[in-house]
C-alpha positions in Angstrom: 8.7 -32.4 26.8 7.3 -30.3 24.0 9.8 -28.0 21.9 9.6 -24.1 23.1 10.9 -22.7 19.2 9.6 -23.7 15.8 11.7 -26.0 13.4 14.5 -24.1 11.3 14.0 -25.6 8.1 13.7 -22.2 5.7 16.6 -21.7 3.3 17.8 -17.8 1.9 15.5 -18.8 -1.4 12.7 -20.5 0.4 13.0 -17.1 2.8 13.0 -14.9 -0.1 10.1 -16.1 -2.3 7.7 -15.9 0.7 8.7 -12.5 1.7 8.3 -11.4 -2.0 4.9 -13.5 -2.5 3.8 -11.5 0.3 4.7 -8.2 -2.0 3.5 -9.3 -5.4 -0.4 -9.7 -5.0 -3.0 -10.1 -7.9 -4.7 -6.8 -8.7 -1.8 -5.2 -9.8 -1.7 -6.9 -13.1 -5.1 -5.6 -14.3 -5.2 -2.5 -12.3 -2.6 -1.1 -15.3 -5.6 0.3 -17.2 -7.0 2.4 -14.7 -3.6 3.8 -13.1 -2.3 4.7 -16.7 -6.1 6.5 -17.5 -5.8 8.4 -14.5 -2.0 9.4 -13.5 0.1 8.3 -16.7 2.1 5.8 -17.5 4.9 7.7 -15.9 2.5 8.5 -13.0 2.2 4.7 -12.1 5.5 3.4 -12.9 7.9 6.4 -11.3 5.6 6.5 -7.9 6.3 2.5 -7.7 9.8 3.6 -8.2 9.8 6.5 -5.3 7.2 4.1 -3.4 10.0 1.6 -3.9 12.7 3.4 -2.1 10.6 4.8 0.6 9.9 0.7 1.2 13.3 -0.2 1.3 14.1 2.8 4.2 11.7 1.0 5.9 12.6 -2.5 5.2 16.3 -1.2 6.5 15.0 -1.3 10.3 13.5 -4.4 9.6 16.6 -6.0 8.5 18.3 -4.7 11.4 15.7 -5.8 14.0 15.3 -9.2 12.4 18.4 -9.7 12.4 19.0 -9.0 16.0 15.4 -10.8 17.2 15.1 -13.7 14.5 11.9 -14.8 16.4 8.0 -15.5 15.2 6.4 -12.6 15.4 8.3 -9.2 13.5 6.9 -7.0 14.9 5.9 -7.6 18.0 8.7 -8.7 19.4 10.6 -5.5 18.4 7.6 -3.3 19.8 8.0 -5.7 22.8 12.0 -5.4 23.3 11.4 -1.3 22.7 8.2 -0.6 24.5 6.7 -3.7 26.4 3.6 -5.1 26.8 1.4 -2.6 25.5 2.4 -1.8 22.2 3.5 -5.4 21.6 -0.2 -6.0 21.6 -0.8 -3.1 19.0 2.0 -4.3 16.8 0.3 -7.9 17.3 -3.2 -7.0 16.8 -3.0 -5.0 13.4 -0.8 -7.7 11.9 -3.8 -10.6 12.4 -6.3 -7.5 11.5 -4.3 -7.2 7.8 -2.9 -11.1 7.6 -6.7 -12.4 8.2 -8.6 -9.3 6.1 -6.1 -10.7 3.0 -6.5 -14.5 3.9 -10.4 -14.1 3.9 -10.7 -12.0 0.9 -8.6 -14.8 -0.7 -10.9 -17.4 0.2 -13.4 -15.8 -2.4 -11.5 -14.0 -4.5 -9.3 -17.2 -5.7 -12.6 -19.0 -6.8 -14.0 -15.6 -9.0 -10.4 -15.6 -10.7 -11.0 -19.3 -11.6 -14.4 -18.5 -12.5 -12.8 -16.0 -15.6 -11.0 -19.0 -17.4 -14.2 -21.6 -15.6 -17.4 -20.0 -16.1 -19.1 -22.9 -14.8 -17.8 -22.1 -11.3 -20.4 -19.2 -11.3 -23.9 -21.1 -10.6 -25.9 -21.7 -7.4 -26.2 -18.4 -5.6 -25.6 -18.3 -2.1 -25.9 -14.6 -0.8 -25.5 -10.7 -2.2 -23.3 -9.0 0.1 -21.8 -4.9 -0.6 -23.2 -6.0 -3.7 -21.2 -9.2 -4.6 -23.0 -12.4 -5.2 -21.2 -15.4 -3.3 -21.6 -18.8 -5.4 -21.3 -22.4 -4.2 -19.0 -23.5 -6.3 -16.5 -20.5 -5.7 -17.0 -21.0 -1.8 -15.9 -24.3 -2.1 -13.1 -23.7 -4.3 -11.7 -21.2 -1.4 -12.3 -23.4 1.3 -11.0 -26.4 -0.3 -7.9 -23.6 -1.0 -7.5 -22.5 2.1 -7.4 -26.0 3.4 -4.4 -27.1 1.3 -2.4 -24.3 2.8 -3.3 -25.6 6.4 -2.2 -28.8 5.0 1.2 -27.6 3.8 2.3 -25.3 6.6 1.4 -27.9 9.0 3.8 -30.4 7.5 6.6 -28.1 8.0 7.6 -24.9 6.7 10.6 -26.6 4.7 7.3 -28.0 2.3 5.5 -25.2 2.4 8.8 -22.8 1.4 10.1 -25.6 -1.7 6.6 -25.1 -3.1 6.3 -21.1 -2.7 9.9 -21.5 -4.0 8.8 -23.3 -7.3 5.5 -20.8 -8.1 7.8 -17.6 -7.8 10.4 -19.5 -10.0 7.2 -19.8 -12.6 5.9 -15.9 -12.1 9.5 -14.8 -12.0 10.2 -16.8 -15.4 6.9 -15.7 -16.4 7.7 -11.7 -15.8 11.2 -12.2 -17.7 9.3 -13.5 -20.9 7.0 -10.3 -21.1 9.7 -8.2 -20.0 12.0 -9.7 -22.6 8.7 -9.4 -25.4 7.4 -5.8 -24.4 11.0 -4.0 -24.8 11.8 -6.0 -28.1 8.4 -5.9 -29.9 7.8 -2.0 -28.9 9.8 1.2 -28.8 10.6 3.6 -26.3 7.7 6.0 -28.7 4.7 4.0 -27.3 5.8 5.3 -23.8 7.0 8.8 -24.0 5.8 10.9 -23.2 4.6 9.1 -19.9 2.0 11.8 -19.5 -1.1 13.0 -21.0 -1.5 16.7 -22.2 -3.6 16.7 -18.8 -1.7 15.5 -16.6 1.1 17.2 -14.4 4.2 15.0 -14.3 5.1 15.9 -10.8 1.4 15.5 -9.4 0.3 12.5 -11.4 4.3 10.9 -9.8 3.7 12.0 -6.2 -0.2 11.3 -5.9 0.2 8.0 -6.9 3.6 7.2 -4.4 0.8 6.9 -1.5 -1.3 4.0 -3.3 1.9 2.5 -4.5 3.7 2.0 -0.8 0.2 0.1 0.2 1.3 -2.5 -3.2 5.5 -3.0 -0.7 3.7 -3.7 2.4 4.7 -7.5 2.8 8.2 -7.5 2.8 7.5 -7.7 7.1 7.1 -11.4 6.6 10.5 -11.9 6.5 10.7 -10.7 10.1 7.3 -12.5 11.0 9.2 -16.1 9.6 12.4 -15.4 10.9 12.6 -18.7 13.6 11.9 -21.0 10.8 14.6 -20.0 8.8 18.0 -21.9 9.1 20.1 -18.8 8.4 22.6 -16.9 10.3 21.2 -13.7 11.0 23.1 -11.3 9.2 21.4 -13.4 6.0 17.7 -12.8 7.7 18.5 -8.9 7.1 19.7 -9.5 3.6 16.3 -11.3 3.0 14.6 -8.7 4.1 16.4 -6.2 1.9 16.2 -8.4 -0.9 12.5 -9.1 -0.9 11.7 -5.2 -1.1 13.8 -5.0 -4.2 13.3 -7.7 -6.2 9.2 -7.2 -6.1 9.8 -3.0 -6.5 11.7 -4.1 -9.5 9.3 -6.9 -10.9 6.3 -3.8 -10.6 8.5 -1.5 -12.4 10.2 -3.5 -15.2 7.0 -5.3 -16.4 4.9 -2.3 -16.4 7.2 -0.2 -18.1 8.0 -3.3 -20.8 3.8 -3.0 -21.1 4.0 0.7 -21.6 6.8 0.0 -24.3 5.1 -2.7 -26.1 2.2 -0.7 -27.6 0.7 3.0 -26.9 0.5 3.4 -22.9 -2.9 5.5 -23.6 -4.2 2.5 -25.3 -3.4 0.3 -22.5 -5.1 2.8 -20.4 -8.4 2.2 -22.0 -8.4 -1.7 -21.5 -10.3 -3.3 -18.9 -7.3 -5.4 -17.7 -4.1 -4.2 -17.8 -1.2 -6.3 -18.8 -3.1 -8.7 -20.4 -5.1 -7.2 -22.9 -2.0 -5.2 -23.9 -0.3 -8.0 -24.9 -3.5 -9.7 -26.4 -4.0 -6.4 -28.6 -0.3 -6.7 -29.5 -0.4 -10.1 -30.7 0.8 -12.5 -27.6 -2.4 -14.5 -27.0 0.0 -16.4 -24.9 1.8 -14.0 -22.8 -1.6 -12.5 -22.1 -2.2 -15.8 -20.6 0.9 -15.5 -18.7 0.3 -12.0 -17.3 -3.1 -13.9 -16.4 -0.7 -16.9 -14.8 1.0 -14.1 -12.6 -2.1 -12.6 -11.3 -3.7 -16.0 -10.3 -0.1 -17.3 -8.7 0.4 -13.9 -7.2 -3.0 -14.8 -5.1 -1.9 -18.8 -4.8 1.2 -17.4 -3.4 0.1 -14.5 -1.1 -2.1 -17.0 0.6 0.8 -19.3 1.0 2.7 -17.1 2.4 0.3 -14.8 4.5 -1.1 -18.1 6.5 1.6 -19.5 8.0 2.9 -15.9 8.6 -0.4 -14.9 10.4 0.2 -17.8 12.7 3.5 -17.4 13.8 2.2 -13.5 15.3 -1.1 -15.1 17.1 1.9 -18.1 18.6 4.0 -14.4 19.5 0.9 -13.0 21.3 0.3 -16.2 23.1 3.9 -16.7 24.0 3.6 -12.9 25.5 0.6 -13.8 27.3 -2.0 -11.6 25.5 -3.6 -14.7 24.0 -4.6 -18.0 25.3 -1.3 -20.3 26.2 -2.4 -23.0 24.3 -1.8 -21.3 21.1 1.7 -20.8 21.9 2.1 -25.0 22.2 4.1 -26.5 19.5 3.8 -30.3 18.6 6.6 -32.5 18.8 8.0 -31.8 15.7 8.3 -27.9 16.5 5.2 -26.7 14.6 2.4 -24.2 15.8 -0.6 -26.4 15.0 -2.8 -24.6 17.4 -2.1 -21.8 15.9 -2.0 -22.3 12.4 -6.2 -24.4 13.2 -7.1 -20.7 14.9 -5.7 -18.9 12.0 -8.0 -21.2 9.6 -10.5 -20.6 11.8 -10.5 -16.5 11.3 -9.7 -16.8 7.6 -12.9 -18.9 7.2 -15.1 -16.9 9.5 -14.7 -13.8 7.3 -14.1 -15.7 4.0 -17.7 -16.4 3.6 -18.7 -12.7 3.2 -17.3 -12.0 -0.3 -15.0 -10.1 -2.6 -17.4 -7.3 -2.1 -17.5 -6.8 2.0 -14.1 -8.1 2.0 -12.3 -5.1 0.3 -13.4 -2.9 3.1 -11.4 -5.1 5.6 -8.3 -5.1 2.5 -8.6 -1.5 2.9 -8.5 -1.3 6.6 -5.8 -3.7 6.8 -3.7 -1.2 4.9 -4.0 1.1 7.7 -2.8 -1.7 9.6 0.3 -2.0 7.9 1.7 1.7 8.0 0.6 1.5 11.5 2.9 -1.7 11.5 5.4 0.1 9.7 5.6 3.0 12.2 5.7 1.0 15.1 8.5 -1.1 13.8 11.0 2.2 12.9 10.5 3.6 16.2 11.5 0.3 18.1 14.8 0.6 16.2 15.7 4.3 17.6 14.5 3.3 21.0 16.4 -0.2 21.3 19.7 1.4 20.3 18.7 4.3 22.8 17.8 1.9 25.4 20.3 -1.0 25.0 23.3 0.4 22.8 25.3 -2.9 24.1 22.6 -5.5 22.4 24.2 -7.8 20.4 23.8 -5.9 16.2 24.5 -8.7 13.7 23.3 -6.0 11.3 23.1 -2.1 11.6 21.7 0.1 9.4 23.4 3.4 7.9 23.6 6.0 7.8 20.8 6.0 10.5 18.5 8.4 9.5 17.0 6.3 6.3 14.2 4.2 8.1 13.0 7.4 9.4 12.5 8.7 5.7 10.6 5.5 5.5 8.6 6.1 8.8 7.6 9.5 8.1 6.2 8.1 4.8 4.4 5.3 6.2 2.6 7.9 8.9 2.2 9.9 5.8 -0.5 7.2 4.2 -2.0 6.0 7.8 -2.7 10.3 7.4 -4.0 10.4 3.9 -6.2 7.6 4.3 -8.0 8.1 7.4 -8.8 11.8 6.5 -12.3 12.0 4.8 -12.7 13.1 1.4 -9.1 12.7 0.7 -7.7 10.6 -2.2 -6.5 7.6 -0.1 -9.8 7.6 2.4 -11.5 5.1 3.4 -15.0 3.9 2.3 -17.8 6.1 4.7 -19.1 4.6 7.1 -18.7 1.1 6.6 -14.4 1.1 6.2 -14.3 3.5 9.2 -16.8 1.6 11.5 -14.9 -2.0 10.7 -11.7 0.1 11.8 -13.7 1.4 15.1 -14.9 -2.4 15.9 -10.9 -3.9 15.4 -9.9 -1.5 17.9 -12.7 -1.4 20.3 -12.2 -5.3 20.0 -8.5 -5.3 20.4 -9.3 -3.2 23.6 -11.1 -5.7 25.3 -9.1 -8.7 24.0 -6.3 -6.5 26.1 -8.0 -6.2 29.0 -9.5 -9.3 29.2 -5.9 -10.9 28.4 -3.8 -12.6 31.6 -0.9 -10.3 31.0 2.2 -12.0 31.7 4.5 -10.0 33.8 7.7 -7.7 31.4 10.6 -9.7 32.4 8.4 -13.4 31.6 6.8 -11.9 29.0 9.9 -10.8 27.1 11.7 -13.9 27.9 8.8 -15.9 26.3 8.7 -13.8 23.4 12.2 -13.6 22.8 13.4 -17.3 24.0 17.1 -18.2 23.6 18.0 -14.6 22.2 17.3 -13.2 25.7 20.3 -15.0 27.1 22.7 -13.0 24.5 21.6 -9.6 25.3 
């Protein structure tokens, strides 16, 4: 008889380092230049801060949720214990919408990074699409990529987690040696003041808190992983915690240990980031290394966000609202159907391009605060609901993850309003959001529906019989 849960084989570090890989992506390395041009040094680096905290009032009701549901699928499953079928799906269906928009964009995006150190990687055009020419040998690279990953996750998460353990090790070592270089070659002069004569402190700080929360958006992984890991539960929620923290505090240090190092306004007119700042001031190598971080940042992400992406298409099957075989494990207690499917997706988009792809990275942040919202409110409702369910972990005082909540509805808000700061690309980000839903819609209907109580007790497995 096949196995009904996955093989707990994640330690607290393994745990960890994926849920910060999820966090730490590549663009924020080189984005630097244009964030200091346009809202300061202090603009960039005290919204990551606020951003930060807001994070970590939501990453609060995670902790408490995961650790009282440490089952595949985060989010879901608390939307399910909370609110049922319905919104289970929601939860369910904007996590694969963001998890597979990141994956595909990967598939290309890890080959044009090469292509900057390998120039040779550039030759034999495919295709131009949203202006992006796809090459051969870049396509290739990304598949061949995306492969590897299936290959790792689907020889068990304790593989996959030792090797996502040893990259981090390497950005985290990385980070230290430009933290340690910026704030000993530099002065505190070179960043302060952390504003232009042009720019308002307290506008350039708050306008850029909404952009920053989209860079803390995959601490949730935690929760998504949470039946591999071989942890008591009370450790899931300090996982979770930890994750936010640690990669709000790698952002801040290491782009305010760039600001330090030389003039922030020079910085700002760079093309990318970190690394030409500490090219100009005289590190070739760490340059290199701010480089390393940006390519490991993607190596990781994808790492991370695959196996991730998985384990919510085995929740939907599990609940019924996908086909059952997806929910089968093999005999070693691994979700190969589902991790082929989500290989399957990644590679069906990856072939567009860096270019089409950012629209569906964009979308997929609207995703996330949606993800975010739904995940707050299934805490107040579950403690309304079922005050006698089992807490391993509760959050206080209770009001925090609201903060968090409110801020998260805040960007879903900002970004869907046209012609605001945050908005999304018109028409073609707004129609790719109209075919996800329209598309989750008739996945819904079309979907076998298992009935509440066998529905929850598939999602929820062994934990149903302790609440």
């Amino acid at each position: 008889m096949l196995p009904q849960d996955l093989t707990k084989s994640l330690t607290l570090p393994m745990l960890v380092a994926l849920g910060v890989a999820g966090v730490l992506g590549t663009s924020w390395v080189y984005t630097a230049s244009k964030f200091f041009a346009e809202y300061g040094a202090g603009g960039e680096i005290f919204g990551l801060a606020i951003a930060g905290l807001l994070a970590s009032c939501v990453a609060l009701a995670y902790a408490e949720l995961a650790a009282r549901f440490p089952r595949a699928g985060g989010e879901l499953v608390f939307a399910y214990a909370a609110f049922g079928q319905r919104m289970a799906f929601v939860a369910g269906w904007v996590l694969v919408g963001a998890y597979v928009s990141s994956l595909a964009f990967y598939v290309t995006a890890s080959g044009m990074l090469l292509a900057l150190v390998l120039p040779g990687l550039s030759v034999m055009p495919l295709y131009t699409v949203a202006g992006t020419t796809v090459h051969l040998p870049v396509l290739l690279f990304g598949i061949l990529l995306a492969l590897s990953v299936l290959g790792f996750t689907a020889s068990g998460m304790r593989i996959a987690g030792a090797v996502q353990l040893v990259l981090f090790t390497v950005m985290l070592l990385i980070g230290i040696a430009l933290v340690l270089t910026g704030f000993g070659a530099g002065s505190l002069g070179n960043f302060w003041p952390a504003f232009g004569p042009d720019q308002d402190p307290v506008t350039g700080t708050l306008r850029f808190v909404l952009p920053a929360m989209t860079f803390l958006t995959g601490f949730s992984l935690v929760s998504v992983l949470a039946e591999d890991a071989d942890l008591p539960p009370r450790r899931i929620a300090w996982a979770v915690l930890a994750t936010v923290l640690t990669a709000a505090g790698l952002y801040c240090v290491v782009l305010l240990a760039t600001a330090w190092l030389i003039p922030w306004q020079t910085t700002a007119t760079f093309s990318d980031g970190v690394i030409d700042a500490f090219r100009h001031a005289g590190f070739p190598l760490l340059g290199w290394g701010a480089y390393g971080i940006s390519a490991l940042g993607l190596l990781t992400s994808f790492l991370a966000l695959f196996p991730a992406a998985s384990r919510v298409i085995l929740a939907l099957a599990r609940a019924g609202l996908f086909p059952p075989a997806l929910a089968r494990l093999s005999p070693a207690g691994r979700p190969i159907n589902a991790l082929l499917f989500t290989l399957l997706l990644t590679l069906g988009l990856g072939w567009l391009g860096k270019g089409a792809l950012l629209w569906f990275l964009d979308t997929a942040g609207v995703y996330i605060g949606l993800a975010w919202v739904i995940a707050v409110l299934s805490l107040y409702r579950i403690r309304r609901l079922h005050p006698d369910w089992p807490a391993p972990y509760r959050v206080r005082p209770t009001w925090l993850p609201a903060v968090g909540g409110a801020s998260a509805l805040a960007v879903i808000v900002a970004t869907l309003i046209p012609g605001s700061p945050l908005s999304l690309v018109w028409p073609e980000e707004y129609l790719i959001l109209a075919a996800w839903v329209m598309l989750g819609g008739i996945i819904y209907r079309l979907a076998p529906r298992r009935r509440d109580a066998g529905g929850l007790a598939a999602v929820l497995g062994p934990q149903i019989n302790r609440l």
